[in-house]
C-alpha positions as CSV (number, residue, x, y, z in Angstrom):
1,X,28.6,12.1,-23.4
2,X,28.3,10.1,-26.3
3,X,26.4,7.3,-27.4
4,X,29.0,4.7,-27.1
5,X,30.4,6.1,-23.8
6,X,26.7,5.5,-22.2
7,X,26.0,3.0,-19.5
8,X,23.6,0.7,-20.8
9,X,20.4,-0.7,-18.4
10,X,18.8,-3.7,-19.3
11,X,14.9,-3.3,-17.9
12,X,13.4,-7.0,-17.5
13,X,10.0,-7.0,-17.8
14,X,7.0,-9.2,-18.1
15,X,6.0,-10.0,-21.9
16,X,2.4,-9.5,-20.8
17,X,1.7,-5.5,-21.3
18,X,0.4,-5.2,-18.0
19,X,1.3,-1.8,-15.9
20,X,4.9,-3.6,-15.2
21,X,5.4,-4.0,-18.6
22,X,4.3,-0.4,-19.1
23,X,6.2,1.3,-16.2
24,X,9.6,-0.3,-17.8
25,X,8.5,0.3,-21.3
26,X,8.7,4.4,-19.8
27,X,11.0,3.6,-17.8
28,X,13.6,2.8,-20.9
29,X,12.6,5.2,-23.1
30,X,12.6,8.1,-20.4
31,X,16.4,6.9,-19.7
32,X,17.3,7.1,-23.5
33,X,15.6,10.5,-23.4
34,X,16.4,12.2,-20.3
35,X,20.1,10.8,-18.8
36,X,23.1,10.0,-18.7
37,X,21.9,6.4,-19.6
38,X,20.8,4.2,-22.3
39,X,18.5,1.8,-21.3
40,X,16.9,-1.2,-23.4
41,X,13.6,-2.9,-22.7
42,X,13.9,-6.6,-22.6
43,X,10.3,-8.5,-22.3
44,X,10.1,-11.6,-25.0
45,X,11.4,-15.2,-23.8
46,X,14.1,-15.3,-25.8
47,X,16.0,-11.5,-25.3
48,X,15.2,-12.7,-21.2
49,X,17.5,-15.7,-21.6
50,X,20.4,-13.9,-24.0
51,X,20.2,-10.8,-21.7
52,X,21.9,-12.9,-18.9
53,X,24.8,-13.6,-21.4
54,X,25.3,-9.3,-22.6
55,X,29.0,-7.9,-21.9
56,X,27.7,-4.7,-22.8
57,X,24.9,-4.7,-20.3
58,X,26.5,-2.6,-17.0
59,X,23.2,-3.4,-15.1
60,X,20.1,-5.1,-15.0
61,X,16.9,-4.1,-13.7
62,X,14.1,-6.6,-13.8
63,X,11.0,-7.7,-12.7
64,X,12.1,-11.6,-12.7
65,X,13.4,-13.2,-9.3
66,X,15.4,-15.5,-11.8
67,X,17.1,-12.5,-13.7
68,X,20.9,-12.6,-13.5
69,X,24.1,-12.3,-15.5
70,X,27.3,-14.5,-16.2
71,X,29.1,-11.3,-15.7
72,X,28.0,-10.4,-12.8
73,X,26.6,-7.2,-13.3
74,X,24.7,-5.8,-10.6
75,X,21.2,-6.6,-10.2
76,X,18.0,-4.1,-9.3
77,X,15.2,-6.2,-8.7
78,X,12.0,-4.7,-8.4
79,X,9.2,-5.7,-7.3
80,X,5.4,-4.7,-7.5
81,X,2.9,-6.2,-5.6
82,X,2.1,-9.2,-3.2
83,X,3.9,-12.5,-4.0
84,X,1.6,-15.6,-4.9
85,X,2.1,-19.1,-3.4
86,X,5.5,-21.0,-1.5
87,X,6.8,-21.3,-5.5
88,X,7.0,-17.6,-6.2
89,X,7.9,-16.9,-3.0
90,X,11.0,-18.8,-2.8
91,X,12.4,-17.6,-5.7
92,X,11.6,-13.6,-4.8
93,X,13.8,-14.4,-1.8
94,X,16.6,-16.0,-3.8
95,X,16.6,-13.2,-6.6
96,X,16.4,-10.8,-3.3
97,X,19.6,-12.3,-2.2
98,X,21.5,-12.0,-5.2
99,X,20.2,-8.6,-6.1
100,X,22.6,-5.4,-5.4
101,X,19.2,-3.7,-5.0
102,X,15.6,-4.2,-4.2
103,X,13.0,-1.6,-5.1
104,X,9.2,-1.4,-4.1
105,X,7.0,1.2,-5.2
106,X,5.0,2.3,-1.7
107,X,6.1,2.4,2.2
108,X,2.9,0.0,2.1
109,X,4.3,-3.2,0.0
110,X,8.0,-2.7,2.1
111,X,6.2,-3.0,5.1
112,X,3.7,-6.0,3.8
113,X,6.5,-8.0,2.4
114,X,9.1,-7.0,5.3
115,X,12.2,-6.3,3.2
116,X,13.9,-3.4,5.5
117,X,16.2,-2.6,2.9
118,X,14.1,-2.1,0.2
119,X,14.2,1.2,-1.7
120,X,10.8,3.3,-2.2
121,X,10.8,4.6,-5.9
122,X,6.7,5.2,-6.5
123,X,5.2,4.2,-9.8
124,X,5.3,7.1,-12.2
125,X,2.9,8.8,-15.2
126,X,3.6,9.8,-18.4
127,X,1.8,13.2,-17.9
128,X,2.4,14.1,-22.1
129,X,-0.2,11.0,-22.5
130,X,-2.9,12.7,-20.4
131,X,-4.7,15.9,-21.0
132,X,-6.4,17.6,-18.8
133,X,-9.9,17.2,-18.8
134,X,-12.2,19.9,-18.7
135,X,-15.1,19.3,-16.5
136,X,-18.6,19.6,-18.1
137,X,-21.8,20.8,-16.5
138,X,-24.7,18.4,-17.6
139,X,-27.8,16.9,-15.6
140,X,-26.1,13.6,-16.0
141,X,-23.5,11.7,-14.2
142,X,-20.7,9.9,-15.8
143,X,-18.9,7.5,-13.6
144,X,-16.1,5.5,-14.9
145,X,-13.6,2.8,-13.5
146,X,-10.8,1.3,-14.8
147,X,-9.7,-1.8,-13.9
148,X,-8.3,-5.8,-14.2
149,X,-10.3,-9.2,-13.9
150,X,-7.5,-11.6,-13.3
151,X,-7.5,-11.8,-9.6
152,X,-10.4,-12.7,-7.8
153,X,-9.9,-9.8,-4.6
154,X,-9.5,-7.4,-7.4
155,X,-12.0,-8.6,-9.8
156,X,-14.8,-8.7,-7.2
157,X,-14.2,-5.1,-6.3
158,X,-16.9,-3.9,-9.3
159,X,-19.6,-6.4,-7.7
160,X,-18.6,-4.2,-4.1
161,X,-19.0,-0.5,-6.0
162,X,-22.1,-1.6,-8.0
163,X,-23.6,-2.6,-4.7
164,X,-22.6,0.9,-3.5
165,X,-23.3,3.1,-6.8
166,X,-26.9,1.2,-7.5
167,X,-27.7,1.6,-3.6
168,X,-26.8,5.5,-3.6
169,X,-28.4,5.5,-7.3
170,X,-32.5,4.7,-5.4
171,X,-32.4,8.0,-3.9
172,X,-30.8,10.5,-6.5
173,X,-33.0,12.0,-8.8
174,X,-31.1,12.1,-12.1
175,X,-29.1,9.4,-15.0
176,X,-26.0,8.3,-14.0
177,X,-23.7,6.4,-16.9
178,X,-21.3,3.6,-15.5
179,X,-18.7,3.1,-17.9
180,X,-16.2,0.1,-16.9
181,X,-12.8,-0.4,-18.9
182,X,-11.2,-3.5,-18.3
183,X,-10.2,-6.9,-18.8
184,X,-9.2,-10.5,-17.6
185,X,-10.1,-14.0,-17.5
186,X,-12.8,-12.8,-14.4
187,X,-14.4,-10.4,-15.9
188,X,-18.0,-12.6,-17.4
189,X,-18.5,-13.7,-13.9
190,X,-18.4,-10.5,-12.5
191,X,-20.6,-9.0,-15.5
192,X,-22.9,-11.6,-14.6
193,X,-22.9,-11.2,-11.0
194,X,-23.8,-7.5,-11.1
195,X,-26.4,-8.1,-13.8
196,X,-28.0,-10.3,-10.7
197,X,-27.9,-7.4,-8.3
198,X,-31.3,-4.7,-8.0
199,X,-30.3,-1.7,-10.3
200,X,-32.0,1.1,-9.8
201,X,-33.6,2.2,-13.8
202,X,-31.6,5.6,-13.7
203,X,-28.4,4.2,-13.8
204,X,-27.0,2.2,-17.1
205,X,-23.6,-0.3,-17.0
206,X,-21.7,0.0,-19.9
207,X,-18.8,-2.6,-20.6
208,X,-15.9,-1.6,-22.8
209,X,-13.4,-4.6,-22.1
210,X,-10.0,-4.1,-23.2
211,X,-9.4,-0.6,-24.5
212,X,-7.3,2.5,-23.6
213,X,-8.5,4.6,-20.0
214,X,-7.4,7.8,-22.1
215,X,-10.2,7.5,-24.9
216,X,-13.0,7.8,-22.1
217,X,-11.6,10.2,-19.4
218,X,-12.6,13.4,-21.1
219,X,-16.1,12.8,-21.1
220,X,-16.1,11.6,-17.5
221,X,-17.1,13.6,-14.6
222,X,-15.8,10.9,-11.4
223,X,-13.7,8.1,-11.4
224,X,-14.3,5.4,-8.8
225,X,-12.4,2.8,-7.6
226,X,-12.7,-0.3,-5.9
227,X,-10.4,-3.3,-5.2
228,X,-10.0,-5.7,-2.6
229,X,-6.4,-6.6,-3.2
230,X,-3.6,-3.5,-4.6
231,X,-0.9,-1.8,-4.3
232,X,-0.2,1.8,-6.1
233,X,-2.8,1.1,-8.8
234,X,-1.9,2.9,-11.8
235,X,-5.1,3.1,-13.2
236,X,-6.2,5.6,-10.1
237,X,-2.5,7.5,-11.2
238,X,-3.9,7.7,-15.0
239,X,-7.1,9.2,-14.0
240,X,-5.6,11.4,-11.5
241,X,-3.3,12.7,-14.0
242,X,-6.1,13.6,-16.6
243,X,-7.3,16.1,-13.7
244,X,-10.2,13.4,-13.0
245,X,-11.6,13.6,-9.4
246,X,-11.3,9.7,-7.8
247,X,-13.1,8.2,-5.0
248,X,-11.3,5.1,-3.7
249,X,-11.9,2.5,-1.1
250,X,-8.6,2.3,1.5
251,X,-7.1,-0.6,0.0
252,X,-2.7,-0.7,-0.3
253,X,-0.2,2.4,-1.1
254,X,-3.6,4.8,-2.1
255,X,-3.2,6.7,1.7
256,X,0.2,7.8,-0.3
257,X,-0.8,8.9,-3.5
258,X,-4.0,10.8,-2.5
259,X,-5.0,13.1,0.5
260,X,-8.5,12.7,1.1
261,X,-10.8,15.9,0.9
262,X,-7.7,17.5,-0.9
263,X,-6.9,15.8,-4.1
264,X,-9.4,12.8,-4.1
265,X,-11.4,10.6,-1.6
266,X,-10.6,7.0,0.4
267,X,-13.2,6.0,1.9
268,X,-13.5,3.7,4.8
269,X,-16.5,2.3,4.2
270,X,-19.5,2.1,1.7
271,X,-21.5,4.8,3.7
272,X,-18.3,6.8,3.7
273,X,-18.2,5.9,-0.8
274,X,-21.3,6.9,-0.9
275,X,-21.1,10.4,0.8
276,X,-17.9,11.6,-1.0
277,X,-19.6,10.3,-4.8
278,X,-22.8,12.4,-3.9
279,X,-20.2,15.5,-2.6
280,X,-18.8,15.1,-6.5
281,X,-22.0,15.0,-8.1
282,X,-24.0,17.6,-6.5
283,X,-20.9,20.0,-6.9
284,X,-19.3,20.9,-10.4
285,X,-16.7,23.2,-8.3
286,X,-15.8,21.0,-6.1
287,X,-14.9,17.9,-9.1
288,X,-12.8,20.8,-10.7
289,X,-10.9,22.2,-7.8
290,X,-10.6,18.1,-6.3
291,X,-9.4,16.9,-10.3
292,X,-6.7,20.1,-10.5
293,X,-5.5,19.4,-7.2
294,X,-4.7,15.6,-8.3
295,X,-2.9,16.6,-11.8
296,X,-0.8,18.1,-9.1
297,X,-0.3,15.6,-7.3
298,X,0.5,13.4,-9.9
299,X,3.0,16.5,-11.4
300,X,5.0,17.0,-8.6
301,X,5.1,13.7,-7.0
302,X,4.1,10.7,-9.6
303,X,5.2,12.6,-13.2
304,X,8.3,10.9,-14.5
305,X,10.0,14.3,-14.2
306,X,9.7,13.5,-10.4
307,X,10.9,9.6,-10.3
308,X,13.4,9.3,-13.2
309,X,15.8,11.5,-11.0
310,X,15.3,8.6,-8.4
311,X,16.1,5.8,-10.6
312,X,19.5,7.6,-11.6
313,X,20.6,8.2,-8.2
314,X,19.4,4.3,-7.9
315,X,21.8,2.9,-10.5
316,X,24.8,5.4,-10.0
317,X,25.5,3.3,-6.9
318,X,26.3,0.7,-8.6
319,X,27.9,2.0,-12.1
């Protein structure tokens, strides 16, 4: 088919690269690559307001509750996580209206925000991004977690898994590195609140703010988890796809993207954290065989290769 005969998607993302900018940033350029499609990704203020006015747009998928077109082109609306305060709420239920479509990525956010007619297509990983690590026997533990500090149930999550890794760190007898990648508004008050917990002296913190996961996962050995407010976080996909071995708390859609004891750990409670981090550091064969097992995962289940396919079927409907 050729270029001009195409079918073009406009993806409407946030201008903040977040992982919703991300996932439609992959999202277009998979299309352009792999289908039937051509897809552009539409994020600054400016190509937002024009994209409603397109003729050659044949669909619009977006992020924004107030997304629409003058031509009425049909609508996907996807959405991908809680929705904050009576403002946002009412206008996710007016752009659910309009939409031809509503997507979610986990049974878990359907369910929480009680659209029975929303469409499942899971987040998905660019596995050409992530190599596979290759695990290291050393007398050393390196931990590392990836996260955000802009919301407070989420941000507060590294003061919950320094409490657990500095508790579990009093009775084990060799250095353990904590490496934390992140950033966010939050994130000084929560460096300072766990520089005001007990840590034990063989455990160091080391803060890298804003910086690309990829850079530190081959040198890593466990990555651990913790939030108290999530969906499908992608960060836990990232690692999971660089053959990392994760330990999680049960928080969200994680119960569908690992399968504890085969391809990573949830863990129920802090005793139960504690337990499946000491399984990983006492036994090098056990982080390989648990890491391989989650490249699977992430492969056969998570890997564009698996979603994209989804997406297609998604917008044939209504081109």
């Amino acid at each position: 088919m050729g270029e001009r005969q195409k079918k073009l998607i406009l993806v409407i993302t946030p201008r903040k690269k977040g992982g919703p900018w991300r996932l439609g940033a992959d999202l277009a350029d998979e299309l352009n690559k792999n289908s039937e499609f051509k897809a552009e990704h539409i994020f600054s203020v400016g190509d937002k307001i024009s994209s409603a006015f397109r003729r050659d747009a044949d669909l619009i998928h977006t992020t924004n509750p107030l997304a629409f077109s003058v031509f009425f082109r049909p609508i996907v609306l996807s959405i991908h996580g809680k929705i904050h305060g009576p403002f946002w709420k009412f206008f996710y239920w007016f752009g659910r209206l309009r939409a031809s479509a509503v997507t979610v990525p986990s049974e878990f956010l359907k369910k929480f925000l009680m659209i029975e007619k929303a469409v499942v297509i899971p987040n998905a990983v660019n596995l050409e991004k992530f190599e596979p690590v290759d695990p290291a026997r050393r007398d050393y533990t390196n931990i590392l977690t990836v996260t955000k500090f802009w919301l407070p149930d989420k941000a507060r999550g590294a003061v919950d898994l320094a409490r657990i890794i500095f508790e579990l760190a009093k009775d084990f007898d060799r250095k353990i590195n904590w490496r934390i990648v992140g950033y966010g508004p939050l994130m000084e008050d929560i460096k300072k609140k766990i520089g005001g917990l007990d840590k034990p002296k063989n455990i160091t913190v080391q803060w890298f703010g804003f910086d690309l996961p990829q850079k530190y996962f081959s040198d890593s050995d466990i990555f651990a988890y913790f939030s108290n407010e999530d969906n499908l976080p992608v960060a836990l996909m990232e690692a999971m796809a660089s053959g990392l071995p994760a330990v999680t708390n049960n928080i969200g859609a994680v119960g569908e993207l690992i399968d504890s004891g085969r391809d990573g750990f949830i863990a129920e409670n802090s005793e139960d954290y504690q337990n499946a981090l000491l399984k990983l550091m006492n036994d090098f064969a056990l982080r390989r065989e648990i890491g391989a097992a989650a490249r699977r995962k992430i492969e056969n289940k998570f890997s564009w290769k698996a979603v994209l396919p989804q997406w297609i079927e998604l917008y044939k409907k209504f081109i």
